[in-house]
C-alpha positions as CSV (number, residue, x, y, z in Angstrom):
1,X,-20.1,25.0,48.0
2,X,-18.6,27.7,45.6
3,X,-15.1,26.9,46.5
4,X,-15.8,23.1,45.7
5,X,-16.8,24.2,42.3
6,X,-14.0,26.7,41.9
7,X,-11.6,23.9,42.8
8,X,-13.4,21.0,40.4
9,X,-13.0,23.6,37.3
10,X,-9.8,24.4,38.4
11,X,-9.0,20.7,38.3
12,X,-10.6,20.4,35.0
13,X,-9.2,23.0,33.4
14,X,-5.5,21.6,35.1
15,X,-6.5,18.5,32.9
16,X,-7.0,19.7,29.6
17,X,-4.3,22.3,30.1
18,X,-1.9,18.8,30.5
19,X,-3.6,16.6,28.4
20,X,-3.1,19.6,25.6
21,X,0.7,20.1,26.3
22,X,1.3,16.0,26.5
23,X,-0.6,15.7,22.2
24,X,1.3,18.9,21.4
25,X,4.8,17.1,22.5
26,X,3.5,13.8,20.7
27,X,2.8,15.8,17.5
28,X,6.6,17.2,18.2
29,X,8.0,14.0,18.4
30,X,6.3,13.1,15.2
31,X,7.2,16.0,13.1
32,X,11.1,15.6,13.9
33,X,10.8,11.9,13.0
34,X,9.6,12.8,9.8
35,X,11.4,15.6,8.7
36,X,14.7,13.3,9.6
37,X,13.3,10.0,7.6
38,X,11.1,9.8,4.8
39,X,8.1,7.0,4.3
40,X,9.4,4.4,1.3
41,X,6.9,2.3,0.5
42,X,7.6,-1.4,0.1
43,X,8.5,-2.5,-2.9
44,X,6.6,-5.7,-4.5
45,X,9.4,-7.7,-4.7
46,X,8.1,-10.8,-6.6
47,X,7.0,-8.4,-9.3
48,X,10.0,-6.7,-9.6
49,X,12.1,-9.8,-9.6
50,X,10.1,-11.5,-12.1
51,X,10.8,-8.4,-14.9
52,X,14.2,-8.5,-13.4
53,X,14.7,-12.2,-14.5
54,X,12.6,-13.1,-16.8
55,X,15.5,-13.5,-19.4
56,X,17.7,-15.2,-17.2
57,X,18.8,-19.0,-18.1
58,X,18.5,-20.3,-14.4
59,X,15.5,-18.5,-13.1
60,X,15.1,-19.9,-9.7
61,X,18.4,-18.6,-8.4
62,X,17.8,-15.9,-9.8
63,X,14.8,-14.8,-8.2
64,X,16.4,-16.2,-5.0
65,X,18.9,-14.2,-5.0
66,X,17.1,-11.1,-6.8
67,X,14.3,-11.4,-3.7
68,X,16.9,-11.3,-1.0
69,X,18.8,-8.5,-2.4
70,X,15.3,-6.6,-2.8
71,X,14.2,-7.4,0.9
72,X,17.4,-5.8,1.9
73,X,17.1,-2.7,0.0
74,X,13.8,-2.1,-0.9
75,X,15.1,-1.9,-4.8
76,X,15.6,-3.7,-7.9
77,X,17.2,-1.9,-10.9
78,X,14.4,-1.7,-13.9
79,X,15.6,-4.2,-17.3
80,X,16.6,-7.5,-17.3
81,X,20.5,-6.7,-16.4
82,X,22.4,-3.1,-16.0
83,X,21.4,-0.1,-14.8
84,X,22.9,-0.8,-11.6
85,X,23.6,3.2,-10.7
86,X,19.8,3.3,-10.4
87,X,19.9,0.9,-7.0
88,X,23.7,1.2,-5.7
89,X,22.6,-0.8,-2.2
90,X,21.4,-4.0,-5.0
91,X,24.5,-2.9,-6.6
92,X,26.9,-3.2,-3.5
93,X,26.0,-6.6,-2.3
94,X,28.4,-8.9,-2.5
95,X,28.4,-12.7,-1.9
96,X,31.1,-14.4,0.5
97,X,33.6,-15.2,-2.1
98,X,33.6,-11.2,-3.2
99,X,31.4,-11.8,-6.2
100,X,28.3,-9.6,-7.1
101,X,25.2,-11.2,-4.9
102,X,22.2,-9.5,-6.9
103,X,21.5,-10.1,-10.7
């Protein structure tokens, strides 16, 4: 009878011993992710393309074309036209024909 109970808080003991080492690898795996990447939160596109073009003589392309270009990069360069340095991703895009994609 005692050597049942040694062996059942043995077993238990195994368990959390296991069960401890399997959360402290998790919490590893999550702390490298995190130190290598950094949380961005998602822009509100529509918002930002509305300021974007709100001066802009064909506005429907150009929230068209402003929403893609923030979907890709998660940016849109504050004013109604510039500032491009501040977003170079919204800056970089191009169309097919080699002309800038993003107003």
């Amino acid at each position: 009878m005692a050597i049942s109970k040694l062996i059942l808080v043995a077993m238990v003991f195994f368990s959390l011993l296991v069960l401890h080492l399997v959360e402290a690898d998790n919490q590893l795996v999550v702390n490298t992710d995190a130190t290598e990447s950094f949380y961005t939160p998602k822009l509100d596109c529509g918002a930002a393309c509305e300021a974007r073009c709100r001066l802009a003589s064909r506005q429907k392309i150009c929230k068209r074309a402003c929403g893609t270009c923030c979907g890709r990069c998660n940016c849109v360069p504050p004013g109604t036209s510039g500032n491009q340095e501040l977003c170079p991703c919204y800056f970089a895009m191009t169309t097919h024909g080699g002309k800038r994609k993003c107003p």
